[in-house]
N, C-alpha and C positions, 0 to 999 in steps of 0.2 A: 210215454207213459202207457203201459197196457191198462186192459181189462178189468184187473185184480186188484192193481192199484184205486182205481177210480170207486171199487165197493167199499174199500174199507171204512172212508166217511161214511159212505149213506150207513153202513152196519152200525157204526158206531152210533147216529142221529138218530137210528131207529131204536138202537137200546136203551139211549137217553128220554125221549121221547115215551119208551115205556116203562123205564121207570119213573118218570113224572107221575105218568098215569096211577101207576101205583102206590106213590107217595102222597098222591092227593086224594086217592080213594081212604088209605087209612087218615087222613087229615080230615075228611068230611064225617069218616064212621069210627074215629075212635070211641064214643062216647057207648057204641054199642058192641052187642060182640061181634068181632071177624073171623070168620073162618078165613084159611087159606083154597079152600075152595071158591069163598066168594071173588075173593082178590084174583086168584088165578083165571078166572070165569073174565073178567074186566081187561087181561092182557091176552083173553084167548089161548092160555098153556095150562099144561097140567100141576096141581099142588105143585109136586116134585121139581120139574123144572124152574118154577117160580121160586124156591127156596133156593135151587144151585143159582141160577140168574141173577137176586136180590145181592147174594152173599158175595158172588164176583163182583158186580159194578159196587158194594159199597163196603165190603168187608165185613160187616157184620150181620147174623141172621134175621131174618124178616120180625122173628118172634122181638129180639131184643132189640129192633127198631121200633117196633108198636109199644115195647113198653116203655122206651125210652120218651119217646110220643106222650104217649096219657104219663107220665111223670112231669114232663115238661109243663104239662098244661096245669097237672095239678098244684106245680108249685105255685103256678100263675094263678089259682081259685086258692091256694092258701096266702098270700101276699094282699089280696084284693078282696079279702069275701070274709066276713065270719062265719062262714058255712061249718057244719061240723066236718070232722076228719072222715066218718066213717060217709057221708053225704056227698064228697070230695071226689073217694075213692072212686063209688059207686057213677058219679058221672061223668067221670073220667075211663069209665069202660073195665075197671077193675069188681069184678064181681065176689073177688073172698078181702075182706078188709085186713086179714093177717098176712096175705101174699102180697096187699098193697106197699103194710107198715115192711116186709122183711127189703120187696125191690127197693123201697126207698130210702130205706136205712143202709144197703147197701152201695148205692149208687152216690150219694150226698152224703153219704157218712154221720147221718142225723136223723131224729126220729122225723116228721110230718110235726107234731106239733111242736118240737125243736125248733125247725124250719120257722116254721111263721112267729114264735118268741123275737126271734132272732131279727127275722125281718121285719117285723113291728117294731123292734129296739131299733135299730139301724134307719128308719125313718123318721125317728124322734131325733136323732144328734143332728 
């Protein structure tokens, strides 16, 4: 076994390992806003590379991982909460309540307050 062989794990343990890092940065600060400055600040690389990096190890861009993120959470405070929707949005890290309702409608194929009808029916049967 040479040389070459021997780095390819550690390369690999090291880009898993950051992207952990970076998974759990947007996990602790979804609720506020992220720049990808702050993120890339956390992995030590620049925006730019953080976006080609993100998008290799998971296929999809870092943007539509953090929205995927605060959607997830939010279906979770509409399932659990009678909070209102536009209250939802807001601390889930979405700051325009129209761009909330269009990702979510698109994603789930239902409005936010669809969503929670739905799922308040489906705990009563």
């Amino acid at each position: 076994m040479n040389k070459a062989d021997l780095s390819i794990p550690q390369n690999n343990s090291k880009n898993f390992e950051r992207l952990q890092v970076i998974t759990t940065y947007i996990s602790l600060h979804y609720h506020e806003k992220i720049t990808l400055s702050d993120i890339s600040k956390t992995v030590y690389i620049t925006p730019q590379h953080l976006c080609r990096f993100f998008k290799n190890m998971t296929t999809m861009s870092i943007i539509t991982y953090i929205n995927h993120y605060r959607l997830r959470q939010a279906c979770h405070l509409l399932e659990t909460s009678n909070l209102s929707i536009t209250t939802i949005a807001l601390m889930c890290g979405f700051d325009n309540v129209s761009y909330f309702n269009r990702l979510f409608k698109g994603y789930f194929h239902c409005t936010p307050r669809h969503f929670r009808i739905t799922s308040q029916n489906s705990k009563h049967l």
